[in-house]
C-alpha positions, 0 to 999 in steps of 0.5 A: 165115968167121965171121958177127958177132952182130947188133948187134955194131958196127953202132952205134959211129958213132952212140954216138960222136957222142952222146958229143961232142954230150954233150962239146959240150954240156958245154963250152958250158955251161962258156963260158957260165958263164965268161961270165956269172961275168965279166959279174957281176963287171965289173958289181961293179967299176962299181958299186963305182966309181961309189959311190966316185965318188959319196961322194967327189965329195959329201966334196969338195961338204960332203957333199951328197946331191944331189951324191953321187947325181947322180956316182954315176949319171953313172958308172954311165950312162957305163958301157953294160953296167949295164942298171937302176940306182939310187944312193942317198947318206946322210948321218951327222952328228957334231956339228952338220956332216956328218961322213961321206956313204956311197953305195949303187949298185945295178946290174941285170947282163945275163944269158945267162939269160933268166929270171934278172936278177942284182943287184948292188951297190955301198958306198963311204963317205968323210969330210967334211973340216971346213970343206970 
């Protein structure tokens, strides 16, 4: 009989669960990327939800900033994924009434990653409707 070289397939075991360890890694890596990408984009979607809200809800009310933050807000409270938020409502006047309100939402995401803290925002706009 022939004797084998040492070390010739002594290690095939050990250099198989290396590659799935690394395989694993990889896939995990890749769910949580699926993840957080979903994460951010629900969060976009709600604050970009809540500044319609918000502008249209202050169009309705004359172009009320008081009232256009206070909307905005409530749909970005009644949604429980946006940890820190903020909504800001301007006013742009034509003449001498308000023409159009327009409504910024600011929102903090969760992340998987503990060191990163995305950001995301929202913009809506809508037109006062005279005499309302």
């Amino acid at each position: 009989m022939r004797e084998r070289p040492r070390g010739v397939g002594i290690d095939r075991g050990q250099s198989l669960s290396v590659e799935w360890t690394v395989f694993l890694l990889v896939v995990l890596l890749l769910v949580f990327t699926v993840v957080q990408a979903g994460l951010l984009w629900h969060a976009r979607s709600v604050a970009l939800a809540a500044a319609q809200r918000g502008a249209n809800a202050a169009a309705a009310d004359g172009g009320d900033k008081a009232v256009c933050e206070r909307v905005a807000k409530e749909a970005l409270a009644a949604q429980r994924i946006i940890t820190t938020s903020s909504a800001m409502c301007s006013q742009r006047y034509g003449g001498t009434a308000v023409a159009e309100v327009r409504a910024v939402v600011n929102a903090e995401v969760p992340s998987l990653v503990w060191f990163w803290e995305p950001v995301v925002d929202g913009q809506a706009s809508a037109v006062v409707e005279p005499g309302s």
